[in-house]
N, C-alpha and C positions, 0 to 999 in steps of 0.2 A: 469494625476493626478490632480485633483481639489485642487485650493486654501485652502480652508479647510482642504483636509487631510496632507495636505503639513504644515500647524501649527501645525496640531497635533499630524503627525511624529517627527517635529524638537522641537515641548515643550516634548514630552517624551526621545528624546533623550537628551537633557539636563540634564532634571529630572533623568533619571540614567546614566547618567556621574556626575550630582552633580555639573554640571557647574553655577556661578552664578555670576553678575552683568557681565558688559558690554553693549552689545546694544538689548542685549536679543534676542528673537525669533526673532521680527521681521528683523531685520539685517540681520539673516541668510539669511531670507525665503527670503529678497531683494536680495541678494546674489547666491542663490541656482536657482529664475527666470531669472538671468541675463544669469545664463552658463548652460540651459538647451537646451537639443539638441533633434529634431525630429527624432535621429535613434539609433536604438538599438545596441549600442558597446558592451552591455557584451558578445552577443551572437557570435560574430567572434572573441572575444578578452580571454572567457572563458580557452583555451587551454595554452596560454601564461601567464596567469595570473599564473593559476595551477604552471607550471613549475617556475615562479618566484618566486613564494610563496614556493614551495619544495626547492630551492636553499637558501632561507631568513631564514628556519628552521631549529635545531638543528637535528634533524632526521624526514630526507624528507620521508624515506620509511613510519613511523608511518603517516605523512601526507596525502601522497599520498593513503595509505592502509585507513584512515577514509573519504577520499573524495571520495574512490568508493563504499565505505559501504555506504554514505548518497547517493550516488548517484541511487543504486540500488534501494532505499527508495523510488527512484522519488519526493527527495526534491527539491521543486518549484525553491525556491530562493538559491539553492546552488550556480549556478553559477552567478549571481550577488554578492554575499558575497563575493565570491573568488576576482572578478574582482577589487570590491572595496577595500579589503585590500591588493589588491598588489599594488592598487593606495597610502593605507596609506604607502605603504614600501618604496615609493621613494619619497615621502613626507617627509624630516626628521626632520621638524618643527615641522610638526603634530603628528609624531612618538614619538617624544620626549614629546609632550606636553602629549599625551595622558599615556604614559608610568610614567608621574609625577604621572598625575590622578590617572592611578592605582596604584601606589604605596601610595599614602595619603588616597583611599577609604580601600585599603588593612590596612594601621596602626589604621584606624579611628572603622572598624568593629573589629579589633580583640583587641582595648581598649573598647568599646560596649560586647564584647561577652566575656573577663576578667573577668566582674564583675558580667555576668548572664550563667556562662556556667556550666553545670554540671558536679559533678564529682563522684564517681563512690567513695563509700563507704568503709570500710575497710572491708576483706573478713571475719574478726569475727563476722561481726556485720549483721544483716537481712538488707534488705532492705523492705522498705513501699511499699504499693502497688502504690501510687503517684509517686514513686522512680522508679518502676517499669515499668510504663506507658510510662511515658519519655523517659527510655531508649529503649522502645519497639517500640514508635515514630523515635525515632534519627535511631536506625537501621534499621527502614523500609524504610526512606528517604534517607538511603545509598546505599539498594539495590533496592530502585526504579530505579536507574539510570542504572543500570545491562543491557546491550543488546540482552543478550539473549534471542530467542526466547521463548515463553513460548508452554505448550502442546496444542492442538487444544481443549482439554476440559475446560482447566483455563482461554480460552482467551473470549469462548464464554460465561463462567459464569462470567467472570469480566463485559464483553458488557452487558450481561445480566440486571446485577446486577445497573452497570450503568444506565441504560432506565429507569427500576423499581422506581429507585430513583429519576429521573426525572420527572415519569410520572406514579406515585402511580394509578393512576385513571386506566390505561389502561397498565399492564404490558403485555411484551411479552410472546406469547405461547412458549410451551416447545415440543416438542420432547419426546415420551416416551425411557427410558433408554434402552427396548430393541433394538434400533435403532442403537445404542452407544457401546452394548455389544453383536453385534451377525454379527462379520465377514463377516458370510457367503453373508450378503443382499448386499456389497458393492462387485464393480467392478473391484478392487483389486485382489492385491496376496495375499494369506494366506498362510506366510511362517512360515513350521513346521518343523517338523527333514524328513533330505532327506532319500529317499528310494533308499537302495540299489539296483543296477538292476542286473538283472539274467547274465551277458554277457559283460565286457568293451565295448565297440561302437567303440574302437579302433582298436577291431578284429576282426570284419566284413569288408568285402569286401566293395571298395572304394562308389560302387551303392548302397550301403545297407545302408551306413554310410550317403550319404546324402537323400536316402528316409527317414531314421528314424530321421534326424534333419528338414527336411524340418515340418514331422510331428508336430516335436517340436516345433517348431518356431510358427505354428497357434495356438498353441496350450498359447506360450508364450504372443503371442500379443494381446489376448485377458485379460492377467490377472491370467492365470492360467500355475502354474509349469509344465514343461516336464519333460523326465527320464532322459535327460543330460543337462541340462539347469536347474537350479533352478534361482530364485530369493532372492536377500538377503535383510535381514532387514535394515529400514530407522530409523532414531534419526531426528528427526524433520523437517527441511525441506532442506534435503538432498535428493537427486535423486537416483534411483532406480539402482544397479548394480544387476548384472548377476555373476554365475559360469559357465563354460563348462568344460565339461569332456576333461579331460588334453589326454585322450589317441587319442583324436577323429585328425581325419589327420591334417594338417597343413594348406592345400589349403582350404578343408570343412571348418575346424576353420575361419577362414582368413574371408571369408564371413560370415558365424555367426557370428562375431561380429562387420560386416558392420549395419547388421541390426536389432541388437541388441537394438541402440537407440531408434530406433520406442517403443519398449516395454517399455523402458524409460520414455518416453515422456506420452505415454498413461498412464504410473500409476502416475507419476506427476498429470495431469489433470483429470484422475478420482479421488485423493484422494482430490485437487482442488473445484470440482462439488460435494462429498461427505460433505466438512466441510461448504462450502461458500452458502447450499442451507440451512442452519439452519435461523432462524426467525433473530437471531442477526445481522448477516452481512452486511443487509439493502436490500432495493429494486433491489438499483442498479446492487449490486451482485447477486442478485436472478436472474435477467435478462441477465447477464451475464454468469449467469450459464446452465441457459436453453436453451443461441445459442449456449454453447460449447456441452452441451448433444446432439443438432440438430447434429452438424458436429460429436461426436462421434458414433452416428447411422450411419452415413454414411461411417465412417470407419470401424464400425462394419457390413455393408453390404459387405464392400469388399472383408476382412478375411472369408467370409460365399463364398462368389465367389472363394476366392481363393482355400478354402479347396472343395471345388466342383472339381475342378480342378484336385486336389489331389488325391482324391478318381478316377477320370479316369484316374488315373496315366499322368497324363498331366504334373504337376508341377514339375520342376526342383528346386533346390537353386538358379541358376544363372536366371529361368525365376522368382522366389519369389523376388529377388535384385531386377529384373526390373519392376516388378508391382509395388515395394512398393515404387518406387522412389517421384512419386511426394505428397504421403501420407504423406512422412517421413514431408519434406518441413513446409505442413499444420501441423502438429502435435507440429513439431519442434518451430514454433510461438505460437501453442496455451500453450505448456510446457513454456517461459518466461516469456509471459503475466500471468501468473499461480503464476511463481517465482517472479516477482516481486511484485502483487499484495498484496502473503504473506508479504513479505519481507517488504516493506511500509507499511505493516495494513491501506491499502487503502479502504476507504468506501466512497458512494455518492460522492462528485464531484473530489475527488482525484481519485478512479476509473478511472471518464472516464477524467481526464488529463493525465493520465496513456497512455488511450487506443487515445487518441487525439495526444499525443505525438508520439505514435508507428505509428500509421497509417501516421504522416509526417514525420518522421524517413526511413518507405519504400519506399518513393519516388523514382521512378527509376524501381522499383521489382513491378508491377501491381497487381501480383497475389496474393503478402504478400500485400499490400497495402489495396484490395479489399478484405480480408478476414479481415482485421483488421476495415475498415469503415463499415463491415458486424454486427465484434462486438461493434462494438459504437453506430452505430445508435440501436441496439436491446438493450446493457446496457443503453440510454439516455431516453427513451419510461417513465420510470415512474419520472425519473428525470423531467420531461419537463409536466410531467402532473401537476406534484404539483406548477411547475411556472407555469403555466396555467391558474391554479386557484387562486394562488398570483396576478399575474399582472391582471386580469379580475376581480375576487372578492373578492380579498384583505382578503383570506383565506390562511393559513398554514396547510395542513393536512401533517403530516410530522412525521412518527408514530416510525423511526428510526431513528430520528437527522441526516439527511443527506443535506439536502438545504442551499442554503450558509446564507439565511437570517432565524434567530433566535428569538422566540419572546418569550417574559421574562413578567411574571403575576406580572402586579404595582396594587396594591392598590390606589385607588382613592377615595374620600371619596365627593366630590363637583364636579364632573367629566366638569359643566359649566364651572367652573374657572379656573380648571388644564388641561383642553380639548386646549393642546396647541401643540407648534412644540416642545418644551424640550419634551412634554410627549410622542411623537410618535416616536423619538430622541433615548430615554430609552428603549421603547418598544419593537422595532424592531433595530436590531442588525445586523451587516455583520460579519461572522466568513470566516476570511483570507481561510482555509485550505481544505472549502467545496466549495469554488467556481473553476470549469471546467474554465480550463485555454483558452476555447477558449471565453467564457462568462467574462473573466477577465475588460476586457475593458467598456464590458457593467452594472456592477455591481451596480454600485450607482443608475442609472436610474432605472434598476431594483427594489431598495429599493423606492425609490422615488415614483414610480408608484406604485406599490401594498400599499405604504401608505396611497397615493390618491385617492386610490380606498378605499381605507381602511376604510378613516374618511371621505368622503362622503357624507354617509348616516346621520349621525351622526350631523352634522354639518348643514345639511339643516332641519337635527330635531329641532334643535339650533334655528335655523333662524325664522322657521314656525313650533311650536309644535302640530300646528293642521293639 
């Protein structure tokens, strides 16, 4: 971390603590260089913290239950947070000072917010529309905070709506709505009222019972209902459960819902590659979505092999167990990378810290390893084009806000005399949350150089206008 961003962390953390005289920032920063160290302690120390910190709280379980909710988020800096405030916990100088702090920012806001707060009028009387407004603000900023998911249609109309508003010039394409409202085109199940079948499955002879489930099963793992197997409805992003006919034998059952997951997993990731190839979601997922389409052709070649099979009476349930076995594996990885991705509302370089993350997570498993560097290097392809053109020609084409460097329209009116380093400072931007955590280290140079290339031209115009 560079000297500069190192002021600029410790003057904002001041500034909201509200800390003020002593020896000021620079004191800290003296301070903060003395006891820096070349190795990374949160990352072996993250697990002990956790647990400290669950033991320091009044209900660990709530703690512990919101540190794997951010955790599934793939929040960067979670485990650094943690590490740090279990350092303030056995700190008890620091404990106490800062627990002053908040208790005088606490009194000082709510004598501030006394004399300007609103209140809510006597129910005889109407309210103004200005009265109105306000209260229509204050309750939306309550349920901003809400974590529930939202539906896949309101999330890509908010994204939507977002771009538009940033980039009036150039809004994102649409999707016609028959896309949205016709089932049948997506890879999925379309689950309706089940049909009765002519016969329990329970009273057939024990051969008959696993021909006509084997049937089922190809039939399920493509997406589509069988006569004893249906699929049940999902609420957001919830994973895909099954019924089987309760009469069907014990043993049969038993392996139907070995392999039941597989079905699972494939409607995870097709409904995955269904919402994540819309224009909102950015590049990155576009690209990610189109190596996960690659590998589900290939597992849709399989199911076409295996009911081959089928059809010459070749296939059994227990030889369908053992073909599907190292499909399930493949599937089984691309169904979390799926869940988590939702789950973060990961776009551009969170993405691929996502998938940067997974792929050193397998370490050990070559084959989960090598299927997850399969999808990083095919989600970083357009990521890496657009630094391409930043660090080379000092261009942003960046039509989804996904690049960690952001550039902000100044008004210059003497562009000689304001043509300086504050104005390229302003201009171009580092956004913390789109920068790929394996690019983390190299960040500022990044900025620095597509700068330099930036103003250039510009500057030797300066020099020599002719």
């Amino acid at each position: 971390m560079s000297e500069f961003r190192i002021h600029h962390d410790v003057n904002e953390l001041l500034s909201l603590l509200q800390v003020r005289g002593g020896d000021g920032a620079e004191g800290y920063i003296d301070l903060l260089q003395k006891h820096r160290t070349p190795y990374v302690t949160t990352t072996v120390s993250a697990h002990s913290a956790k647990v400290k910190l669950g033991e320091f709280t009044k209900t660990p379980e709530d703690f512990l239950r919101k540190y794997e909710e951010l955790k599934s988020k793939n929040v960067r800096t979670l485990d650094p947070l943690v590490y740090l405030l279990s350092k303030l916990c056995e700190d008890k100088e620091t404990l106490q000072c800062l627990q002053h702090n908040a208790k005088d920012r606490v009194e000082s806001s709510a004598n501030a917010t006394s004399t300007s707060s609103f209140t809510l009028p006597p129910t005889t009387t109407k309210m103004s529309m200005q009265e109105l407004d306000e209260l229509r603000k204050k309750l939306g900023n309550v349920t901003a905070g809400s974590s529930a998911p939202l539906p896949a249609e309101v999330t890509r109309k908010l994204l939507r709506d977002k771009h538009n508003k940033k980039n009036p010039s150039q809004p994102n394409p649409v999707f016609p709505n028959w896309v949205y409202e016709r089932p049948a085109l997506l890879g999925d199940f379309i689950v309706g009222p089940a049909a009765d079948p002519a016969a329990p499955v329970g009273s057939l002879p024990l051969a008959a019972q696993e021909q006509v489930l084997v049937e089922d099963l190809l039939f399920v793992l493509i997406g589509v209902d069988g006569r004893d197997v249906s699929a049940q409805p999902v609420l957001g992003r919830q994973n895909r459960s099954f019924i089987v006919d309760a009469t069907l034998d014990m043993s049969v059952k038993e392996l139907v819902n070995r392999i039941l997951p597989v079905a699972s997993y494939y409607s995870t990731v097709t409904r995955f590659i269904e919402e994540k190839s819309s224009f909102e979601y950015g590049q990155v997922n576009h690209a990610l979505t189109a190596a996960m389409r690659t590998l589900i052709k290939e597992y849709l070649i399989l199911v076409t092999q295996l009911e081959h099979l089928q059809r010459q009476n070749l296939l059994s349930l227990q030889k369908l167990w053992f073909y599907i076995q190292p499909t399930m594996r493949t599937m089984e990885i691309l169904a979390s990378i799926a869940s988590s991705v939702d789950k973060g509302e990961c776009m551009g370089g969170s993405t691929l810290s996502l998938l940067h993350d997974r792929t050193f997570n397998y370490t050990g498993d070559s084959q989960a390893q090598e299927l997850c560097l399969y999808l990083t290097k095919a989600a970083s392809v357009p990521y890496f084009e657009v630094l391409e053109k930043w660090i080379y020609r000092g261009i942003i084409k960046d039509p989804y806000s996904e690049f960690m460097v952001e550039e902000h329209e100044l008004q210059k009116e003497k562009i000689q005399e304001d043509y300086n380093d504050k104005y390229w400072d302003q201009r171009y931007t580092i956004v913390q949350h789109r920068i790929p955590s394996f690019l983390q280290k190299m960040a500022d140079k990044i900025l620095s150089t597509g700068n330099s290339t930036k103003c250039t031209p510009p500057l030797l115009l300066l020099i020599n206008p002719h």
